[in-house]
C-alpha positions as CSV (number, residue, x, y, z in Angstrom):
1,X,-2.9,5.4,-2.9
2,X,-0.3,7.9,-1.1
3,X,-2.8,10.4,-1.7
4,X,-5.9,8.9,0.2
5,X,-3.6,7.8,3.3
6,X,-2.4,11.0,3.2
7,X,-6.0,12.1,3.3
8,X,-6.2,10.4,6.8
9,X,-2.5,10.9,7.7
10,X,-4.1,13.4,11.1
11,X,-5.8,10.0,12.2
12,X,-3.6,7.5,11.7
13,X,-1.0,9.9,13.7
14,X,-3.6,10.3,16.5
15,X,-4.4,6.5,16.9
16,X,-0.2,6.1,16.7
17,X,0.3,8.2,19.8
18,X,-2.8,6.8,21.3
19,X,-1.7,3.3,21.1
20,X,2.0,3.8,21.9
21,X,0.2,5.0,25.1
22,X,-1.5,1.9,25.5
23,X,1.7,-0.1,25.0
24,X,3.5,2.2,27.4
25,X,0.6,1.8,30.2
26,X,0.6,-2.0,30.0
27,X,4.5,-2.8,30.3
28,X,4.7,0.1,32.8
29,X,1.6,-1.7,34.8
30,X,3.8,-5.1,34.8
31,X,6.7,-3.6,35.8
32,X,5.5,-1.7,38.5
33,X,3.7,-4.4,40.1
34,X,6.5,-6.8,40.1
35,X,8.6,-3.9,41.7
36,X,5.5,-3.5,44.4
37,X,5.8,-7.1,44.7
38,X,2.2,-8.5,43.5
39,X,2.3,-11.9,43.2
40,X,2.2,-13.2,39.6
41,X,-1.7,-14.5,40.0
42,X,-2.5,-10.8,40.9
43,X,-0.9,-9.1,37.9
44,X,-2.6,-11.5,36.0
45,X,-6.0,-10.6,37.4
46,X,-5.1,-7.1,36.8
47,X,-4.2,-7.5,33.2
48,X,-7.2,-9.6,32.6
49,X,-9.7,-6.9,33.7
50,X,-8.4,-4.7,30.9
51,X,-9.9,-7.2,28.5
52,X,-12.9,-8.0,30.4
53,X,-13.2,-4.0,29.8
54,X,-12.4,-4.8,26.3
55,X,-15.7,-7.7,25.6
56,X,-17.9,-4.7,27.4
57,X,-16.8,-1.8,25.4
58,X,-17.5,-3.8,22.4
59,X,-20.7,-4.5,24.0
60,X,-21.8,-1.1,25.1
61,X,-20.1,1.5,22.8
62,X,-22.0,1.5,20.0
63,X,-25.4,1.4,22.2
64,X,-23.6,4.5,23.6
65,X,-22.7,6.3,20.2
66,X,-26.1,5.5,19.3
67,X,-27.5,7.6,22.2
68,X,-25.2,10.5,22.4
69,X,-23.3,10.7,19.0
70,X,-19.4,9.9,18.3
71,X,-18.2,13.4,19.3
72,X,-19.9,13.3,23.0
73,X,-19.2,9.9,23.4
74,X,-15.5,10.6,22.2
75,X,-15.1,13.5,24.6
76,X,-15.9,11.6,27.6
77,X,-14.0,8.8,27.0
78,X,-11.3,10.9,26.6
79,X,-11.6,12.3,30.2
80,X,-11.8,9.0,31.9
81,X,-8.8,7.5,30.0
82,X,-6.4,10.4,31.0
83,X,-7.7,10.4,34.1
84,X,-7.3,6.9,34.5
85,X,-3.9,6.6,33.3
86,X,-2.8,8.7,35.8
87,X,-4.8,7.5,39.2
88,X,-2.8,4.1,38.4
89,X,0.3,6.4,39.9
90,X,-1.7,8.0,42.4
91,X,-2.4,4.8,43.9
92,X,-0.5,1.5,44.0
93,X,-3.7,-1.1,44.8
94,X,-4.4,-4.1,43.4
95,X,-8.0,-3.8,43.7
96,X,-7.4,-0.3,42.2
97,X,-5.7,-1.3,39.7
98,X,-7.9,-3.9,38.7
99,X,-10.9,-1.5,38.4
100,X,-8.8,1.3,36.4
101,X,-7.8,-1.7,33.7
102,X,-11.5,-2.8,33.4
103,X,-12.1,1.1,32.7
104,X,-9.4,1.6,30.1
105,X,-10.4,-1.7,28.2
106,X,-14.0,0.0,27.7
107,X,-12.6,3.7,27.3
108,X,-9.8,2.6,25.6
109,X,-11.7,0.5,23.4
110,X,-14.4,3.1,22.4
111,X,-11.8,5.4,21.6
112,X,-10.5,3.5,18.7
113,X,-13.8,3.0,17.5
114,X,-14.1,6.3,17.2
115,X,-11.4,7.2,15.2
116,X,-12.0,4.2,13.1
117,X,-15.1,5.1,12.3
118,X,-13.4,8.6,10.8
119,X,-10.9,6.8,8.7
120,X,-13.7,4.2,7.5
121,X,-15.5,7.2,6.7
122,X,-12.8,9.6,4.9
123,X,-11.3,6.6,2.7
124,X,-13.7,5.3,-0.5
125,X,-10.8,4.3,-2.3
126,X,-7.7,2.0,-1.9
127,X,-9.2,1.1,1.2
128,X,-7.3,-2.4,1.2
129,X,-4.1,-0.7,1.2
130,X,-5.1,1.8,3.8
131,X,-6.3,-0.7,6.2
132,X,-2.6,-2.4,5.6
133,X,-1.1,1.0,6.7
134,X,-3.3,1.3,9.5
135,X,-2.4,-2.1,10.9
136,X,1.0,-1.7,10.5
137,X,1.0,1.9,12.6
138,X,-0.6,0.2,15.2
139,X,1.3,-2.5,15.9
140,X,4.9,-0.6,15.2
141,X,3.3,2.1,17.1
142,X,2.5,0.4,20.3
143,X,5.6,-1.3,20.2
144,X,7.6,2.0,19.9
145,X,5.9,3.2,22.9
146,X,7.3,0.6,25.1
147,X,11.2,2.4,24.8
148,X,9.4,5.4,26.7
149,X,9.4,3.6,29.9
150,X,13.0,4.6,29.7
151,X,12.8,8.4,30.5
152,X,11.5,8.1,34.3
153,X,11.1,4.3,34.9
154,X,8.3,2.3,36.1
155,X,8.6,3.5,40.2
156,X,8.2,7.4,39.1
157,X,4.8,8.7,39.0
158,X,5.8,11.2,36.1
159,X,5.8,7.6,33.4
160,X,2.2,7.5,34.1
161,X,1.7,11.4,33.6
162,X,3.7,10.6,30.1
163,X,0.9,8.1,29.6
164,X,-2.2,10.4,30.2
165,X,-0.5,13.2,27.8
166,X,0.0,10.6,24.8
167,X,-3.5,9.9,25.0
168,X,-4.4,13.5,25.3
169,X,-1.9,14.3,22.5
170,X,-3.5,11.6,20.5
171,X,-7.0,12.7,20.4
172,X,-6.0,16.3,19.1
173,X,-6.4,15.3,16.0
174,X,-9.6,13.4,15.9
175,X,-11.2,16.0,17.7
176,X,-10.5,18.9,15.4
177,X,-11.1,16.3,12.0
178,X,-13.5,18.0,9.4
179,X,-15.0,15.0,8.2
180,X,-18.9,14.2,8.7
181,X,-19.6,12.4,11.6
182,X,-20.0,8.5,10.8
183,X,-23.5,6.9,11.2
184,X,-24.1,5.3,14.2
185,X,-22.0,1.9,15.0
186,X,-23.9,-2.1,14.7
187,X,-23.4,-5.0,16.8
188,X,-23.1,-8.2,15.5
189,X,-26.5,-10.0,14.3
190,X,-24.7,-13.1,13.3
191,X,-25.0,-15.5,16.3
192,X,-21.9,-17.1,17.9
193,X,-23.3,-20.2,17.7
194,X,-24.2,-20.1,13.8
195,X,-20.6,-18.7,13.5
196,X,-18.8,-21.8,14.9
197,X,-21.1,-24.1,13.0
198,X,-20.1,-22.2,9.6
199,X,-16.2,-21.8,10.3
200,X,-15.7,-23.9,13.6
201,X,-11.8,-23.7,12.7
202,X,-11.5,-20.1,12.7
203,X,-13.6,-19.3,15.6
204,X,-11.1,-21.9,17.6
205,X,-8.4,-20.3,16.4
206,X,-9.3,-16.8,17.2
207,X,-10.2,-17.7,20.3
208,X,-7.0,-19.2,21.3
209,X,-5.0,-16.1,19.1
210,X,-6.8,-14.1,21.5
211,X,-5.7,-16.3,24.7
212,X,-2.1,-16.2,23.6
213,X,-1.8,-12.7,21.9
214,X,-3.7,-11.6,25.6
215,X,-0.8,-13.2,27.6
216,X,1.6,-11.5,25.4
217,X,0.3,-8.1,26.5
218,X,-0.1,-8.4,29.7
219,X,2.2,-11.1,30.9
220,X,5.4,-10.6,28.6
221,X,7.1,-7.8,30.2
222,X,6.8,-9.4,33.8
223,X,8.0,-12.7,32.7
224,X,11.2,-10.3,31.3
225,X,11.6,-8.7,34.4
226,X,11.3,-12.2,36.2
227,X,14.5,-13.8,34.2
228,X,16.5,-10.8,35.0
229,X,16.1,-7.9,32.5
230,X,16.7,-4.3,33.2
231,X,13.5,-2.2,32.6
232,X,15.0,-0.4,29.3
233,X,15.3,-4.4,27.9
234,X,12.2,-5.3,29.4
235,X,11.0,-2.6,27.1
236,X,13.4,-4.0,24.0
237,X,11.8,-7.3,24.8
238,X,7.8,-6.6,24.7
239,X,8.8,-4.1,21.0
240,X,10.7,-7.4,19.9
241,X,8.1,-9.5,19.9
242,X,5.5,-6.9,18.5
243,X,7.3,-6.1,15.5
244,X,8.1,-9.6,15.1
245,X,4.1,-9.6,14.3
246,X,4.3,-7.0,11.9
247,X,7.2,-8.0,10.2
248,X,6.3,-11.8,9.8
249,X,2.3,-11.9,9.4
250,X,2.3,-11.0,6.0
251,X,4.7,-13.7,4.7
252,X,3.0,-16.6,6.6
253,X,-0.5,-15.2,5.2
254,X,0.7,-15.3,1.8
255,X,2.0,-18.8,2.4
256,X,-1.4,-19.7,3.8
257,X,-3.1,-18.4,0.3
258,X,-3.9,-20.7,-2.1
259,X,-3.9,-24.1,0.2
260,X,-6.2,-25.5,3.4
261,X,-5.4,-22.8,6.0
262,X,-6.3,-25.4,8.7
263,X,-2.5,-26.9,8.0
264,X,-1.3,-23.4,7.9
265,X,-2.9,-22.7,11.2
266,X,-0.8,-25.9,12.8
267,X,2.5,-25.0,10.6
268,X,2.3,-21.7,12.7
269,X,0.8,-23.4,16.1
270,X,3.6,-26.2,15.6
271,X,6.5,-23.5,15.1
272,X,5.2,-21.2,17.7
273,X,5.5,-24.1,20.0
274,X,9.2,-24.4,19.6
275,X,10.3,-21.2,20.2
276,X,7.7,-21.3,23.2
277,X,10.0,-24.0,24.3
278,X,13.2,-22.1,23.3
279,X,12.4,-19.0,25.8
280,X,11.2,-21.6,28.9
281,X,14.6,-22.3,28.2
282,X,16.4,-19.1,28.1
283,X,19.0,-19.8,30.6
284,X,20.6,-21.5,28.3
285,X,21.4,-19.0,25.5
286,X,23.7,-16.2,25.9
287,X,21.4,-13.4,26.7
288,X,21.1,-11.6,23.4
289,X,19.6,-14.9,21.7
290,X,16.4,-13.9,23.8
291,X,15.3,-10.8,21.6
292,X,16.1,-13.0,18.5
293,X,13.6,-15.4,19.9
294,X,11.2,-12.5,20.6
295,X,10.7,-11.5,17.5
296,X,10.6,-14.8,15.9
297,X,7.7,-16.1,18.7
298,X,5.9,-12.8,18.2
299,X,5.8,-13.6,14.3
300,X,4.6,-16.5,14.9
301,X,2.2,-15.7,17.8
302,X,0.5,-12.6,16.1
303,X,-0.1,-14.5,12.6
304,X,-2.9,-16.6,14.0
305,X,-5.3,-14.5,14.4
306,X,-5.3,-13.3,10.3
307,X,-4.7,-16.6,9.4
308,X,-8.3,-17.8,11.5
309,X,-10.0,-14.3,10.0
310,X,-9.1,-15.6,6.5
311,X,-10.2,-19.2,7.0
312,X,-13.3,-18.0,8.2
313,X,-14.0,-15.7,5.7
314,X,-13.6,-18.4,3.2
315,X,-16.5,-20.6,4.8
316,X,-18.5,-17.3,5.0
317,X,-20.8,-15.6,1.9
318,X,-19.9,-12.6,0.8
319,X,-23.2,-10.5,3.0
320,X,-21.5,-12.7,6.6
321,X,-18.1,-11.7,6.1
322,X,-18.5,-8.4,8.3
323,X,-20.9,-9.9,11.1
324,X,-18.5,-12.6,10.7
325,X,-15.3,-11.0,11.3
326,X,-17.5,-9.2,14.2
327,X,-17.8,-12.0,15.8
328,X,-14.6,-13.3,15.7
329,X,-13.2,-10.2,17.4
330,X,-16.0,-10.3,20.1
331,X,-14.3,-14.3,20.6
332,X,-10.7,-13.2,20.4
333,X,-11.4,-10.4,23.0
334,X,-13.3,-12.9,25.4
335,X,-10.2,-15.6,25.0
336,X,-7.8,-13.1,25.7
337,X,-9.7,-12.5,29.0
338,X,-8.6,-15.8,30.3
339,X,-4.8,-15.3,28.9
340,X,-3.2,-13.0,31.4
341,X,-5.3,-14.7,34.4
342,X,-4.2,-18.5,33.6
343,X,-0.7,-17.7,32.6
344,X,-0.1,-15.6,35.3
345,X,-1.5,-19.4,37.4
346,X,1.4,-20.6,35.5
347,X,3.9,-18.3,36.6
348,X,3.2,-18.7,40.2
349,X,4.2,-22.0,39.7
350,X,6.5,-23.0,37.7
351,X,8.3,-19.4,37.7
352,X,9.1,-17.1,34.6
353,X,9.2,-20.4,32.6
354,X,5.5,-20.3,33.1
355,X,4.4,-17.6,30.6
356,X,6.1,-19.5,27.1
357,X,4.8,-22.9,28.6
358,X,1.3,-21.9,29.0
359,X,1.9,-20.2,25.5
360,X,2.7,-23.5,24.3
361,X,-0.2,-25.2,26.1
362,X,-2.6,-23.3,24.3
363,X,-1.0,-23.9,20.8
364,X,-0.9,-27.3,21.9
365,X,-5.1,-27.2,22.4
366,X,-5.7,-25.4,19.4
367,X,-3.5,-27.6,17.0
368,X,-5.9,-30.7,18.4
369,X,-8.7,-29.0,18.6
370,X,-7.8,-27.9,14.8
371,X,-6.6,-31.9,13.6
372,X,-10.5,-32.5,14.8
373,X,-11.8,-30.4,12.9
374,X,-10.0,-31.8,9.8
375,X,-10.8,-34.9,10.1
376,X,-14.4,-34.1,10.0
377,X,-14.6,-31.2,8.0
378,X,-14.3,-30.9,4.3
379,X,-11.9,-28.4,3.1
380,X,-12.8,-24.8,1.7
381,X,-13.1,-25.7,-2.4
382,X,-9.8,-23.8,-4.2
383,X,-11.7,-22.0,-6.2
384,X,-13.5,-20.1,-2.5
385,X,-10.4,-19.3,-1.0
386,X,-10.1,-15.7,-0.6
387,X,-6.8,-13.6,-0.3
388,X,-5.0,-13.0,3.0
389,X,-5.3,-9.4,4.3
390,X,-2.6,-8.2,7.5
391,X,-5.2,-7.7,10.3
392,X,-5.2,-7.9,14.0
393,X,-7.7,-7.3,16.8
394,X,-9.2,-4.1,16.4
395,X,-12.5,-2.7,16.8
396,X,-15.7,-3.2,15.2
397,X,-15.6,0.2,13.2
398,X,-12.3,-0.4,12.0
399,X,-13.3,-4.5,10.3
400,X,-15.2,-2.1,7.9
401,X,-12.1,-0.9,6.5
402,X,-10.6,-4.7,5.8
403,X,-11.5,-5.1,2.1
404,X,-12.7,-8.5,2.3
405,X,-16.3,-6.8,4.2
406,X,-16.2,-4.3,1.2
407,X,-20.0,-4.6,0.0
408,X,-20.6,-4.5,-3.7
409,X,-21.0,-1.8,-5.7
410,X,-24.5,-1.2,-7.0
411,X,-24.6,-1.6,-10.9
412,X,-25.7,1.6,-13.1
413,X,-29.5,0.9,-14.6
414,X,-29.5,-0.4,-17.8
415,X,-31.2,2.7,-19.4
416,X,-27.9,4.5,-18.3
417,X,-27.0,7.5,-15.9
418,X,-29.2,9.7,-17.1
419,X,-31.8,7.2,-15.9
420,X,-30.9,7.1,-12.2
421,X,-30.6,11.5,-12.6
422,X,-32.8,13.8,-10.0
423,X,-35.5,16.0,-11.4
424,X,-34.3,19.0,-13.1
425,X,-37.4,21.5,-13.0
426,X,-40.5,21.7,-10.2
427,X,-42.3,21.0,-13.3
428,X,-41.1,17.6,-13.5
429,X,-43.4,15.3,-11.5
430,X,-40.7,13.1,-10.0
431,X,-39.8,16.6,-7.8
432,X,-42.1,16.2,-4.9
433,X,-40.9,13.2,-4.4
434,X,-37.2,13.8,-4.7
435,X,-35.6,13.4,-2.0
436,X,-31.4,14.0,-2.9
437,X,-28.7,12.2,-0.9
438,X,-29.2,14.9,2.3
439,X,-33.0,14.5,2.8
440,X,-35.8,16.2,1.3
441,X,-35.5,19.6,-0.8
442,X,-36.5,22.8,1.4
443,X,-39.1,24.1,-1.4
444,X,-37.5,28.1,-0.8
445,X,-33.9,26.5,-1.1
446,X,-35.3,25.0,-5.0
447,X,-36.7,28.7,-5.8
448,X,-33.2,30.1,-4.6
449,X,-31.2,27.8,-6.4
């Protein structure tokens, strides 16, 4: 297994340092435009266009790929996202703002397709454990970008220049990867409708993971600078609860293996809740107790969306699982839309307290919505359950990487390998029609060979 991440190790680094980027950008972004004095509605809208960016990109990319190949389509996106990075410094506008975020969710978004498409196609072994690696380095990775904010601080235009040169840094190695290019990317030909009528459970929950792990982003460093943090804790903060995510997802999964994932979604939703509760109530802790909580409410927060990917996969056959998990990511993205947008409602009026009790409002929906479904729903048969795999939103290349989409292998024919072998000699019949795994044989290349 160390040998084939290794194999990759140039891609996982570049998607690292792209994504600590991303993390950087968004805490700066809230930071800045509390400092500039946006009103909390406002950096709400703002964050929420990033996602709205997000839903397109997922739309349009792999229409885009398609038409113009990865590397084209990779180069250009590059450009913008740079470029956009660093006009957020250039000029402090809401408006502007807004229109640069909806930009870098669609570049932003293709970018990572990208690159997952290169891992997805370098890695034909161990690929469970490599997509555990990979979600690991992303979360740990954006959340290590966050202590950058540090060097200049959010009112100096160099933070966002460090910004544009992580992403630039981070496509080096993509761009100069030897592997083929990957075929062309699909959308999703399982309709959202037939999805929620064969896992209505999951497709709640990642809708309202996507709600709550959307006002985490976007919302989580403002609500820190609202109570009173310095920016270098603000940063602390926003890491806390992302690690929290990596560090907890996998034992709550586990937990959730085995048993009705429905009761492990409201465990979680219930839990979450409390500490929800706990950081509305922050003033009354000593001040330390607040990155405690952080990472506990990220654990909690970041777990439902694996926990509603595996309970859906276990109402799906084994040929829906990828259009499945497709879909669930095109729902996670849309209900993160709303996230930043209604919590930053919240804020305005009920203060910082707003962003963990709109938190808690949505758990609140989803464990009802969820107790609905149970009481009308049978449960998934033991013997159906599948095994919990760490995973968080991502992009549509990078779902073909999660084991659980893994198609099966084709069996050898029964007359045995040498069955299934090309032609050897032009005198063979079966050599006109041979066409080998790289198209038809150029009849001068069979005489030279």
């Amino acid at each position: 297994m160390f040998s084939t991440v290794m194999s990759v190790q140039s891609l996982l680094t570049g998607m690292g340092v792209l994504l600590a980027g991303s993390g950087l950008l968004a805490t700066l972004l809230g930071l800045r435009a509390a400092e500039e004095g946006f009103s909390d509605i406002t950096i709400g809208l703002v964050m929420s266009a990033f996602y709205v960016g997000y839903v397109l990109g997922t739309l349009t990319i792999p229409a885009i790929i398609r038409r113009v190949g990865h590397i084209r389509t990779f180069a250009a996106l590059a450009a913008i996202s740079s470029a956009a990075a660093i006009l957020h410094g250039l000029w402090v506008e809401p408006w502007f703002w807004m229109g640069l975020r909806l930009v870098a969710g669609v570049t932003l978004l293709g970018l990572y397709m990208v690159i997952e498409s290169w891992i997805n196609e370098k890695v034909t072994t161990h690929r469970g454990q490599v997509f555990g690696v990979y979600m690991m380095v992303s979360l740990f990775a954006y959340g290590a970008g966050q202590f950058l904010i540090g060097i200049y601080g959010p009112m100096d235009v160099s933070t966002f220049a460090i910004v544009g040169l992580l992403f630039s840094l981070g496509l080096v190695p993509v761009a100069l990867t030897r592997v083929t290019q990957p075929p062309p990317m699909e959308t999703t030909r399982l309709p959202l409708r037939e999805l929620f009528r064969l896992a209505p459970t999951g497709v709640i929950g990642a809708a309202l993971s996507g709600t709550i792990t959307g006002t985490i982003y976007g919302m989580a460093a403002v609500y820190a600078n609202r109570v009173g943090l310095p920016d270098t804790q603000v940063a602390a903060f926003v890491a806390a609860i992302i690690v929290g995510g990596g560090l907890l997802q996998w034992p709550i999964g586990r937990l959730s293996d085995g048993h009705d994932r429905r009761y492990a979604l409201i465990a979680v939703g219930a839990l979450g809740g409390v500490f929800s509760v706990l950081l509305a109530m922050q003033g009354w802790f000593p001040a330390w107790s607040l990155f405690v909580l952080a990472v506990i409410f990220g654990g909690f927060s970041f777990s439902l969306y694996a926990v509603s990917v595996a309970q859906t996969n276990d109402r799906l056959s084994s040929d829906q699982v990828l259009e499945g998990t497709r879909g669930l990511l095109m729902v996670n993205g849309a209900g993160a839309v709303t996230g930043p947008l209604i919590s930053g409602v919240a804020m305005g009026l009920f203060g910082a307290a707003g962003f963990p009790l709109f938190v808690l409002a949505a758990l609140m929906v989803m464990i009802l919505l969820i107790i609905w479904r149970i009481l009308v729903d049978d449960p998934v048969p033991n013997g159906e359950r599948g095994d919990y795999v760490f995973t968080h939103r991502t992009s549509a290349a990078g779902l073909e990487l999660d084991p659980r989409t893994a198609e099966d292998e084709v069996p050898v024919p029964e007359e045995g390998i040498e069955a299934a072998a090309p032609p050897i000699y032009e005198t063979d019949p079966a050599w006109e029609d041979y066409q080998g795994p790289a198209g038809a044989i150029d009849r001068d290349d069979r005489q030279g060979t």
